[in-house]
C-alpha positions as CSV (number, residue, x, y, z in Angstrom):
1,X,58.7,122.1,106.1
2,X,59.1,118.8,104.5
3,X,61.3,116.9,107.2
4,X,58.6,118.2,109.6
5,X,56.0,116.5,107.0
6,X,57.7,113.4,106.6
7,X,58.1,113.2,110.5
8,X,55.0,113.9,111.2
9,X,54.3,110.5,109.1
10,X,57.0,108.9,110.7
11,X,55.3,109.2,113.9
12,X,51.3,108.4,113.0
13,X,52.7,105.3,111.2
14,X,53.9,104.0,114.6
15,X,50.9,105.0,116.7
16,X,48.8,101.9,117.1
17,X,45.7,102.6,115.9
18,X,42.2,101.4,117.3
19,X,41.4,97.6,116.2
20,X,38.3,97.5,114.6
21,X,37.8,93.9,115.4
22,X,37.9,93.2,119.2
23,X,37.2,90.3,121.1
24,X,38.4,88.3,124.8
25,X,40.1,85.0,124.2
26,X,39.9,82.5,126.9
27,X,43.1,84.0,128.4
28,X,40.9,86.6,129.2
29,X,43.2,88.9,126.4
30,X,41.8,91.3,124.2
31,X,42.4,90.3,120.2
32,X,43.0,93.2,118.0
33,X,42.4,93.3,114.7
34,X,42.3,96.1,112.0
35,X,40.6,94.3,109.8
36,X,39.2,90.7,109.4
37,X,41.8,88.0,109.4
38,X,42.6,86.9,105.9
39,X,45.7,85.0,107.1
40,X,45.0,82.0,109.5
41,X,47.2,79.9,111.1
42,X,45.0,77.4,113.5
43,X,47.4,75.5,116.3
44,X,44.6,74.1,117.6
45,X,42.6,71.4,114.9
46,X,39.4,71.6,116.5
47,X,39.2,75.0,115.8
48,X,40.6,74.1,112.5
49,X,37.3,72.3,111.7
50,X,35.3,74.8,112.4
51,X,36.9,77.5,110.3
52,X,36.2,74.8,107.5
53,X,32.9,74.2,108.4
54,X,32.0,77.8,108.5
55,X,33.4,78.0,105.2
56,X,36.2,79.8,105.5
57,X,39.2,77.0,104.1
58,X,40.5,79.7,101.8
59,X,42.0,81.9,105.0
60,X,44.1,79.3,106.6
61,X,48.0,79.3,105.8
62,X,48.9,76.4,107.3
63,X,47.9,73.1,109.0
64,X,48.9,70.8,111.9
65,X,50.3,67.6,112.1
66,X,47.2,66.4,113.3
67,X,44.8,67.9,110.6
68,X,43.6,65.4,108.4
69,X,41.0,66.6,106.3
70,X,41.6,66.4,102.5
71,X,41.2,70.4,102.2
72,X,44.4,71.1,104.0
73,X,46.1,68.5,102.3
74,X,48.7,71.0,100.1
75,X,49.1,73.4,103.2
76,X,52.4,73.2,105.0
77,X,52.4,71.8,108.1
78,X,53.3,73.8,111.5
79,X,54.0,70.0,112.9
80,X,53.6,69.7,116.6
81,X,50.4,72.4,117.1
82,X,52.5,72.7,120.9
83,X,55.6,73.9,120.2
84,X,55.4,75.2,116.5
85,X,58.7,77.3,115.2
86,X,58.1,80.7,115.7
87,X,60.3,81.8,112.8
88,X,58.4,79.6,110.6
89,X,54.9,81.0,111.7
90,X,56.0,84.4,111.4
91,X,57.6,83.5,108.0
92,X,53.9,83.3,107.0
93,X,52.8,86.1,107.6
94,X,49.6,85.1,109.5
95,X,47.7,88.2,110.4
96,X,45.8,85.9,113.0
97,X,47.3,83.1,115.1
98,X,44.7,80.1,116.6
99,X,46.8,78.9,120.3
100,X,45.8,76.2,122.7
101,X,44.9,78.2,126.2
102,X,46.5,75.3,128.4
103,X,49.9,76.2,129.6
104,X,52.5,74.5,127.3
105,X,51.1,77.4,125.0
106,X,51.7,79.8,126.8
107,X,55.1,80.7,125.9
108,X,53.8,80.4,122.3
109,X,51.0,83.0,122.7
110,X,53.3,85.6,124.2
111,X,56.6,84.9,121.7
112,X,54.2,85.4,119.0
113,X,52.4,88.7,120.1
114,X,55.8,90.3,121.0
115,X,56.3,89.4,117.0
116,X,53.6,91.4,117.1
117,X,51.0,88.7,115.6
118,X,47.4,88.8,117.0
119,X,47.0,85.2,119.0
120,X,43.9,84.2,120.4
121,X,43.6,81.4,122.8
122,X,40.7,79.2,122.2
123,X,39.2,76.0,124.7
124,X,36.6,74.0,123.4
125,X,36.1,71.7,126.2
126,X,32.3,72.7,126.7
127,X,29.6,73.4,124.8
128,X,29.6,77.2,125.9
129,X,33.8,77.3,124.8
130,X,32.6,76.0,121.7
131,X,29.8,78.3,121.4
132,X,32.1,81.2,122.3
133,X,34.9,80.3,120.3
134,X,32.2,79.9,117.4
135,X,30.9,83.6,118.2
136,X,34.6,85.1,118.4
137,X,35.6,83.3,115.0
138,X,32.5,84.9,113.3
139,X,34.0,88.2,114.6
140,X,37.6,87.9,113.7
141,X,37.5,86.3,110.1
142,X,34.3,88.8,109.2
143,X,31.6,88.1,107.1
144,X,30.8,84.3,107.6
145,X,28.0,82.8,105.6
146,X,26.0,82.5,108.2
147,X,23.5,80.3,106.7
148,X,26.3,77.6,106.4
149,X,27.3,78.4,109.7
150,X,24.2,77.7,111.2
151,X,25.2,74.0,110.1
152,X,28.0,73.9,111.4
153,X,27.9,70.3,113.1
154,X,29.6,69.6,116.6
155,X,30.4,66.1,115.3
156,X,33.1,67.7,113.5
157,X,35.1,69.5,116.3
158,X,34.0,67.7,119.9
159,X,34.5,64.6,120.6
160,X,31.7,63.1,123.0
161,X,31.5,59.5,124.5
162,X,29.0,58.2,127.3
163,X,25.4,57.7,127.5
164,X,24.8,60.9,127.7
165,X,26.9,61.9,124.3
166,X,23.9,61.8,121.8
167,X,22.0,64.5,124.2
168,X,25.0,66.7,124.4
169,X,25.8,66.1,120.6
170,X,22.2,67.6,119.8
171,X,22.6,70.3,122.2
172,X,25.6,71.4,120.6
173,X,24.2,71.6,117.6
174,X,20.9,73.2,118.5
175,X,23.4,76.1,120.5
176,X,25.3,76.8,117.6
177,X,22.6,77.7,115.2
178,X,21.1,80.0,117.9
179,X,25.1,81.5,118.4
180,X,24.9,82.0,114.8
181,X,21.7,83.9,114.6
182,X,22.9,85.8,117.6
């Protein structure tokens, strides 16, 4: 009776099990997650920022070569956010993994989900990626403070020039406070 026990164990330790947290990346690919992500790894520093700004330093692992701010200043660095070592990343131990969508990624994304680390693919090109990417980063790190994400400034993460910059600045602002409420 007890090797049928212990296999029995065996087996429901190997069946996946329903993610709790679920959300569509921008690859169109459904993120799993059993629970919300206490170990970050952000490839891409725009989404970096707003993981800071929504207050939420504490969960990220690592850094880029290309994030500056003074917070992420003793994490190690994944150096080129393009073509990070795999082995190193999965050394972590992230529990989520932050990809660019664009193609030189995409070997990345799927080398690190056949590790069997969650990726999701975020584009913040527009005000409405950066308003979903917002919304899905709520979802897979949990309990955000929301009232400190309602600040959350698009000066931080998107990078506007032209005349028409100061409009879209305060329209990405004004659309991330009502994603937040959301």
């Amino acid at each position: 009776f007890l090797p049928l026990l212990v296999a029995g164990c065996e087996q429901s330790a190997r069946t996946p099990s329903r993610a709790a947290i679920e959300v569509t990346d921008h690859a169109n690919r459904m993120v799993g997650l059993a629970a919300p992500a206490r170990r970050v790894i952000s490839l891409v520093p725009a989404v970096t920022d707003m993981i800071l700004e929504l207050g939420a330093a504490d969960r990220l692992v690592a850094r880029t070569q290309f994030d500056a701010d003074a917070r992420l200043a003793a994490l190690p660095s994944t150096g080129n956010a393009l073509t990070p070592s795999l082995e190193w990343v999965a050394s972590l131990q992230p529990d989520l993994v932050i990809s660019w969508l664009d193609q030189p990624s995409r070997s990345v994304v799927g080398r690190l989900a056949e590790l069997g680390i969650p990726v999701y693919a975020a584009r913040t090109e527009s005000i409405a990626d950066v308003l979903r990417t917002t919304r899905d980063l709520g979802k897979l790190l949990g309990a955000i403070d929301t009232e400190r994400a309602a600040k959350v400034s698009g000066a931080r993460f998107f990078y506007l020039t032209g005349p028409g910059a100061l409009l879209e600045l305060a329209l990405v602002n004004l659309a991330v406070q009502q994603a937040v409420a959301a």
